[in-house]
N, C-alpha and C positions, 0 to 999 in steps of 0.2 A: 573812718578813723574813729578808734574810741578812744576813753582815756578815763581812767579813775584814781585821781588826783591823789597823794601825788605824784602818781605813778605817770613817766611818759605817755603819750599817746602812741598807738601800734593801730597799724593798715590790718582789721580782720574784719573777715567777710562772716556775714549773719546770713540764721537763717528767718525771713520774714512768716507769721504764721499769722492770719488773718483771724483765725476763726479762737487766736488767743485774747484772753480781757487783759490779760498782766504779762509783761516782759521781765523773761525770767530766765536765769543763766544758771550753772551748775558751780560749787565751789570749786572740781576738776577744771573748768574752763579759765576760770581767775588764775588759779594756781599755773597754770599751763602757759600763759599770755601772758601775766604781771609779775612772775613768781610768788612763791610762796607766803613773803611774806605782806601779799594782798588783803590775806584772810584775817588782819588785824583793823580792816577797814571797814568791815560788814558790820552794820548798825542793829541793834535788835530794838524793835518797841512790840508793844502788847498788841499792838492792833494787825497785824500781820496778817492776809487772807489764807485761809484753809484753801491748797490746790490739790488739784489732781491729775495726773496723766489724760492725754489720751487714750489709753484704755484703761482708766476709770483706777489707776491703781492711787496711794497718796501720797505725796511729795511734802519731805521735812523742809518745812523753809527754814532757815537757821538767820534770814535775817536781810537788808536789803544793802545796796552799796549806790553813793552818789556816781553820779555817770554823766561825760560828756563826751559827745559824737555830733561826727562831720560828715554830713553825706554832701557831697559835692561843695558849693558854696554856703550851705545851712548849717550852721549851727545851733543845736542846744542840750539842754542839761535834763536827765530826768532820774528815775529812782529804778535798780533794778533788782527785783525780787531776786535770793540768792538759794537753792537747794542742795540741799546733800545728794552726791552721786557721782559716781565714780569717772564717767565718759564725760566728756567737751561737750556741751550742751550750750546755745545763747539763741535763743527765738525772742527776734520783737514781736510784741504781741500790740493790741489795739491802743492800748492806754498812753504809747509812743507817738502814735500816730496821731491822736485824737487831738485837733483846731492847730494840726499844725502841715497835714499830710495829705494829699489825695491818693488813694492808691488803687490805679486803675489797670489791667492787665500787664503789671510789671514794670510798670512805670510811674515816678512819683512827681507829683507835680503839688509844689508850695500853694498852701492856702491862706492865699490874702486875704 
C-alpha cells in the first residue's frame, strides 16, 4: 500500500529493481494512481541526483514527493525521486530498502 499524503492510500503493486541506487517513479504514474492533481505535491531542491535509464539514455527529474508504504505489517516513509515520462513507471530501488529490508530471492524479510 502506498500513499502520498494527502492523498488516500491505494493497493499498487511495484516493480522491485535491485540493481537501482534511487526509487523513482514517473509523473504518468502519480497522475494515473492519485490523480492529477498529485503533481502539486512534488518538491523540487537543488540537490537532485542526475539519473539515467537503463540503457544509459537521461531522465528529467522534475523533483521528489514524500511517500509512505505498507508492505504487509511495515511501515515507513521515504522520498521518491519523481521523472518526466509519459508510461506508469514506480521501481523501488536500493535507497528503500537500505537498514530496513533484507531482500533475498523474492522475499523480504525485516531487519532488526
Amino acid at each position: 500500500e502506498v500513499s502520498i499524503p494527502p492523498f488516500p492510500p491505494k493497493e499498487i503493486h511495484l516493480c522491485i529493481d535491485t540493481g537501482a541506487n534511487y526509487t523513482v517513479c514517473s509523473n504518468a504514474f502519480l497522475m494515473f494512481h492519485f490523480g492529477k492533481h498529485v503533481v502539486e505535491n512534488i518538491k523540487w531542491s537543488g540537490k537532485l541526483p542526475r539519473l539515467k535509464s537503463a540503457t544509459g539514455h537521461k531522465l528529467k527529474v522534475i523533483g521528489y514527493v514524500d511517500t509512505k508504504m505498507r508492505m504487509g505489517t511495515y511501515e515507513f516513509e521515504f522520498q521518491v525521486l519523481v521523472y518526466e515520462l509519459k508510461e506508469c513507471i514506480f521501481l523501488l530501488g536500493n535507497d528503500c530498502f537500505y537498514d530496513r529490508f533484507i531482500y533475498d530471492s523474492g522475499k523480504f524479510n525485516i531487519n532488526q
